[in-house]
C-alpha positions in Angstrom: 31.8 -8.2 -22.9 30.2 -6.4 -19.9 27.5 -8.1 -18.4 25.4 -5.0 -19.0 25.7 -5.0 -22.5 23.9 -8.6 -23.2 20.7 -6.9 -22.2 21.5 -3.1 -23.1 20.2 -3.4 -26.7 17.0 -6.0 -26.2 14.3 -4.1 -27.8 11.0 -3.4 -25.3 7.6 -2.1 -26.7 5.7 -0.5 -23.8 2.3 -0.2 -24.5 0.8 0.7 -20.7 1.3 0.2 -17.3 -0.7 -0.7 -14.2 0.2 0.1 -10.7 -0.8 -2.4 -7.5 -0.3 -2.6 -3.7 0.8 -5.2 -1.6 0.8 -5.4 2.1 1.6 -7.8 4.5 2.5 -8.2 8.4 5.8 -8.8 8.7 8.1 -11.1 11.6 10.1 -7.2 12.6 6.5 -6.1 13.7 5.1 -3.9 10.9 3.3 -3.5 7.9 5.2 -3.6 4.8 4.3 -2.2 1.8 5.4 -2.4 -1.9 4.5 -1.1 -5.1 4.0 -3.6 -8.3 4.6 -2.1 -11.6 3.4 -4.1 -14.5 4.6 -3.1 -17.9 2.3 -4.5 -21.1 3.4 -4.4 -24.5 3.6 -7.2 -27.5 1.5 -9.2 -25.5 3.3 -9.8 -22.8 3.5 -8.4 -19.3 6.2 -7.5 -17.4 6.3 -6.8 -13.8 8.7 -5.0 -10.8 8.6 -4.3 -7.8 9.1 -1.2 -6.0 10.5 -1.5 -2.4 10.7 2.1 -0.7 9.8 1.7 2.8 6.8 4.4 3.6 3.9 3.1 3.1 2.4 7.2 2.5 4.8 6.8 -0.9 2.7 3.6 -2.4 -0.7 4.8 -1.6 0.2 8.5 -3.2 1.8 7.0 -6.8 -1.2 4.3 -6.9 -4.3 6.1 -5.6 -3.5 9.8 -6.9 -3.4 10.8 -10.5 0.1 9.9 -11.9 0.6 9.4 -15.4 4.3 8.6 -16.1 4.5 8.4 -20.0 6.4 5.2 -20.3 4.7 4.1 -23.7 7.0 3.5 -26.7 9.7 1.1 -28.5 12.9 1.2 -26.9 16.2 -0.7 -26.5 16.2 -1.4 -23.4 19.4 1.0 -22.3 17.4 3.7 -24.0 14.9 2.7 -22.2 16.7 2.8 -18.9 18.1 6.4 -19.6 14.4 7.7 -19.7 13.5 6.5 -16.4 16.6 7.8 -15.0 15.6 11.7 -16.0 11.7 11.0 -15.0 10.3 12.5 -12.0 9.0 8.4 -10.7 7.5 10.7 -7.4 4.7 13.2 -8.9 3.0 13.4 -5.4 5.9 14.5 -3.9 9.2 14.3 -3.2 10.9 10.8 -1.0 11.7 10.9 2.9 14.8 9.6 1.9 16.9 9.9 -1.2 17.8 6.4 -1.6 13.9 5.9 -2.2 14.5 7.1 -5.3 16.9 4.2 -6.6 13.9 1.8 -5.2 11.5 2.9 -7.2 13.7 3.0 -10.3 14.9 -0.1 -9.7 10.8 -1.4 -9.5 10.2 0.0 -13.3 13.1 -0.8 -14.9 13.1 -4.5 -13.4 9.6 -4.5 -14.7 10.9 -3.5 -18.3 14.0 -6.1 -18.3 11.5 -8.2 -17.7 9.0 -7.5 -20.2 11.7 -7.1 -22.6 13.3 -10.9 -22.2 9.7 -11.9 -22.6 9.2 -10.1 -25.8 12.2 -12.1 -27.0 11.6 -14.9 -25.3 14.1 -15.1 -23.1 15.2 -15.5 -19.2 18.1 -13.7 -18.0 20.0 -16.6 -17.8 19.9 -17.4 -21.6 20.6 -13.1 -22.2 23.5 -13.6 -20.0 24.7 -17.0 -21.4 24.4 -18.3 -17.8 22.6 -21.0 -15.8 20.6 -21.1 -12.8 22.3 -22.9 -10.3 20.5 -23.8 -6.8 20.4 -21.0 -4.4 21.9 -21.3 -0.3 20.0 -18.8 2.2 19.9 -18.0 5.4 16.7 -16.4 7.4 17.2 -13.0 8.6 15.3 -12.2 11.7 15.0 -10.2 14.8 15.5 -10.9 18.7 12.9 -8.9 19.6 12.8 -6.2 22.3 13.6 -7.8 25.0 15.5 -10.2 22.8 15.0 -13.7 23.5 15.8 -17.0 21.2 12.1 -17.6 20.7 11.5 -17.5 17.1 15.6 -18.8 16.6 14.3 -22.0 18.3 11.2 -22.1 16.1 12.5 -22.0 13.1 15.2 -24.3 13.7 12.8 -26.5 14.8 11.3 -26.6 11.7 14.6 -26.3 10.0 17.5 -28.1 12.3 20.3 -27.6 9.5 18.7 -23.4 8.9 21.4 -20.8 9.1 21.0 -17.0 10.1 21.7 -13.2 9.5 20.7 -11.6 12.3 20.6 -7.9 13.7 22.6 -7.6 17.0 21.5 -4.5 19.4 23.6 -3.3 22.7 20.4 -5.0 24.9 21.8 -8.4 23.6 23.2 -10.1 26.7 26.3 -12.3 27.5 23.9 -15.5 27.8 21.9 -14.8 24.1 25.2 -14.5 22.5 27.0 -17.5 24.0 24.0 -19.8 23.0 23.9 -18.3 19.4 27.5 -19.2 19.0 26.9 -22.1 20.2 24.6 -23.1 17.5 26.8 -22.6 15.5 24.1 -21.4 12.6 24.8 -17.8 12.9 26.6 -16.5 9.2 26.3 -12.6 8.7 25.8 -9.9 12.4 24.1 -7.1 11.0 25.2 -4.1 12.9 23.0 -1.5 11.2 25.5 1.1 11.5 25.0 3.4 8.9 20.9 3.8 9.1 20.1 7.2 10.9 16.5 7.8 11.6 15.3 4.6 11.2 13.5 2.1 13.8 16.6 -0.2 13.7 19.4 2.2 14.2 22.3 0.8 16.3 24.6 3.4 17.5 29.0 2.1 17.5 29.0 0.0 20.5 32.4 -0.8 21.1 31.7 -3.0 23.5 29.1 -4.7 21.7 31.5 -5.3 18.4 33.9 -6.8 20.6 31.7 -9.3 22.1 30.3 -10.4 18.2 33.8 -10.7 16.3 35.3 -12.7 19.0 32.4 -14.6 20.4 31.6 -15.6 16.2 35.4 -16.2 14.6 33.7 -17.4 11.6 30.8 -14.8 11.0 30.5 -11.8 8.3 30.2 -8.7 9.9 28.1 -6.0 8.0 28.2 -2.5 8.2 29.8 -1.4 11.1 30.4 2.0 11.9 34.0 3.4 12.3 34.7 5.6 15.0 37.7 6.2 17.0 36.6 3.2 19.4 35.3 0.7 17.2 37.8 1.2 14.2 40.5 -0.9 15.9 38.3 -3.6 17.1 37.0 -3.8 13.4 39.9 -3.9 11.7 40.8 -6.7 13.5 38.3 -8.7 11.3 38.6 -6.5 8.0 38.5 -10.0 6.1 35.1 -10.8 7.0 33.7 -7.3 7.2 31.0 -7.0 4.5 29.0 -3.5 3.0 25.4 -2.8 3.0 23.4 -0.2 2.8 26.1 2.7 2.2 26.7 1.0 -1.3 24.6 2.3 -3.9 26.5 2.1 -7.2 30.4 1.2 -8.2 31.6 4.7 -6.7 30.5 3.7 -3.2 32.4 0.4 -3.6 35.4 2.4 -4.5 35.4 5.2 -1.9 35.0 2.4 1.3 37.6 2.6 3.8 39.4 -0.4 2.6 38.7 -2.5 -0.5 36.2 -4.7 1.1 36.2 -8.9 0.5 32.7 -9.2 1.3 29.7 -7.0 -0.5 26.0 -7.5 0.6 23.9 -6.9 -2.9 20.4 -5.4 -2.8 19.7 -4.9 -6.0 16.7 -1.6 -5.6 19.4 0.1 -3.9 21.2 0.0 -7.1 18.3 1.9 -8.8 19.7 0.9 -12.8 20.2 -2.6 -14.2 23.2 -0.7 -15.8 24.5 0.1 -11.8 24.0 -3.0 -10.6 25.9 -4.9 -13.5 28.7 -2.9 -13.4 28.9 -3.5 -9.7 28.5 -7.1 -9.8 31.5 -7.6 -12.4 33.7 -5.2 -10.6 33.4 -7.2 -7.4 33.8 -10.6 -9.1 36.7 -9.4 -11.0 38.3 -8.4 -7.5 37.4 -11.5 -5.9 34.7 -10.6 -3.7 32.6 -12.7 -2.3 29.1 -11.5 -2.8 26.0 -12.5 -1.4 21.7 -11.1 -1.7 20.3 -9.2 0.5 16.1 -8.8 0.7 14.3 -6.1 1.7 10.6 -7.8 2.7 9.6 -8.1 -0.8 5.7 -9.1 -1.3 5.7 -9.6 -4.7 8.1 -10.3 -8.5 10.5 -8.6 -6.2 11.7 -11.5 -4.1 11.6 -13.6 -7.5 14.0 -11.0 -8.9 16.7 -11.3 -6.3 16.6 -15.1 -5.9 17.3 -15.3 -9.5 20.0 -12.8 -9.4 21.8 -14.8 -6.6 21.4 -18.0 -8.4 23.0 -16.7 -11.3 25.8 -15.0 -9.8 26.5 -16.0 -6.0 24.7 -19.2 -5.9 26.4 -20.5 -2.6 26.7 -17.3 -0.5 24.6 -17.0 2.6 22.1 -14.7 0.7 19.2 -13.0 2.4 16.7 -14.3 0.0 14.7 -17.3 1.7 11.1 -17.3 0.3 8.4 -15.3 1.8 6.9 -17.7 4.4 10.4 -16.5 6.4 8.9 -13.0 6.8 5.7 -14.0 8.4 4.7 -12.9 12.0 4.6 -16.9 13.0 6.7 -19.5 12.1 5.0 -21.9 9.5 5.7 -26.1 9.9 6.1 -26.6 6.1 8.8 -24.2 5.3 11.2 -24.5 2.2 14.7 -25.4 2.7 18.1 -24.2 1.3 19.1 -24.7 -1.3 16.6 -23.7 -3.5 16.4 -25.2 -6.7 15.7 -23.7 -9.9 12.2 -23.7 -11.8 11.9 -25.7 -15.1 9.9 -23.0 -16.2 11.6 -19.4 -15.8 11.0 -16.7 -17.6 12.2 -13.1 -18.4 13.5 -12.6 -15.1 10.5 -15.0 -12.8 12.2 -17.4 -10.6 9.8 -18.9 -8.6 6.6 -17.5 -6.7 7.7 -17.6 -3.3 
């Protein structure tokens, strides 16, 4: 049986919704913002979160006059079908396309949600699976210049902490040779398929040599392939993983090789349906998968640890608990693993 369809016919009863902010400073240096749906019907509340990036897009949906007409009783893929043909930006249309999936993704997490609650269930006992403790690693920045400053923080409050981090061409010879010394550093981000963004990183062949061989062991996500950089990449094809150009199974399919690493946000994704399918085509494959976060405030980050712990439990997943994300590096922080709650349910994790 597909994945999907464990959860496809769960009845949900919508009765109304409510819309709320949160913001928060972040360690990259700005103010994120994300949109929480919370679904109510049956008595019980289910909640989402939405995770486009401009802030202009929360405040429009939450402070103008939008009435998305979500009330009824649904199965769930019924449900999901509805969403997918509703207009989820009345104010106006996204900066980006892709915003679209995000938002999508915040409502009908929200009604998986409210949906295992109304039949009192987590996602683990829809899916006949168990939550198993969840490995992360703490994504982070350099800075501009970069220095090792908040890398030596948090490993001093976690010695044994392990890292995805974003490499730029201002990284020097020095700040990689001590990061590879560490030996903490799992997944180099090379951001090479954002345009417009404030952490584009234009092919630097010179730059993705340095990485793959100064970190034999590392993932490398998303490089771009251009004439220069495609033979130095495909000299580590094993351990080159996919990122933001995947947004459904077709994107898997179309990538320049069949890939044996996959990076799984699951807003990108935009349907439950999407991201299922994707999942169990990858694991069929032999993929290794692990979660990627996106500076969730909210039931957002709760959604994607769960989702790693019940189906890539021991990758290095971009999912470490909040605290992480904050400007300054707490004392007390949580440790990986993370183990599972005693008390989960519909799709709630933890609150971290």
């Amino acid at each position: 049986m597909a994945i999907y369809d464990a959860v496809a016919d769960l009845e949900v009863v919508v009765d109304d919704y409510d819309l709320s902010l949160r913001e928060r400073d972040t360690s990259s240096g700005f103010v994120r913002t994300t949109t929480v749906f919370e679904l109510r019907g049956d008595g019980a509340v289910g909640r989402g979160e939405d995770v486009t990036y401009e802030a202009e897009h929360h405040h429009a949906l939450v402070e103008g006059d939008a009435d998305l007409d979500l009330a009824g009783t649904y199965e769930f893929d019924e449900f999901s079908q509805l969403v997918g043909e509703m207009d989820l930006f009345p104010a106006g249309a996204p900066d980006r396309s892709e915003f679209r999936n995000y938002r999508r993704w915040g409502v009908e997490s929200a009604a998986l949600d409210l949906a295992l609650k109304q039949s009192d269930l987590t996602l683990a006992d829809a899916l006949d699976r168990t939550y198993d403790p969840v490995s992360f690693v703490a994504s982070t920045r350099l800075g501009d210049p970069p220095t090792l400053d908040r890398i030596d923080a948090l490993r001093e409050a976690d010695p044994n902490l392990q890292f995805k981090l974003d490499p730029t061409s201002d990284w020097t010879e020095s700040i990689v040779a001590e990061l590879a010394d560490s030996g903490a550093v799992r997944i180099l981000d090379l951001k090479g398929h954002y345009e417009g963004t404030e952490v584009d990183q234009a092919p630097d062949p010179g730059l993705y040599e340095l990485l793959i061989e100064s970190f034999p062991e590392a993932v490398i996500e998303d490089p771009a392939l251009t004439d220069e950089t495609r033979p130095i990449v495909d000299d580590a094809a094993d351990r080159v993983s996919w990122d933001a150009p995947i947004h459904g199974l077709d994107d898997v399919e179309t990538l320049p090789w069949e890939p044996e690493w996959l990076n799984v946000k699951p807003s990108r994704f935009g349907s439950v349906e999407s991201l299922f399918e994707t999942i169990e085509h990858a694991q069929e494959r032999g993929m290794t998968l692990y979660g990627g976060g996106q500076f969730e405030l909210g039931v957002g980050r709760q959604h994607i640890q769960a989702l790693a712990s019940l189906f890539y439990p021991d990758g290095p997943n971009d999912v470490a608990p909040r605290a992480y994300n904050d400007p300054d590096v707490g004392s007390d922080l949580p440790t990986s693993p993370l183990a599972p709650p005693e008390d989960a349910r519909g799709i709630d994790w933890s609150f971290r």
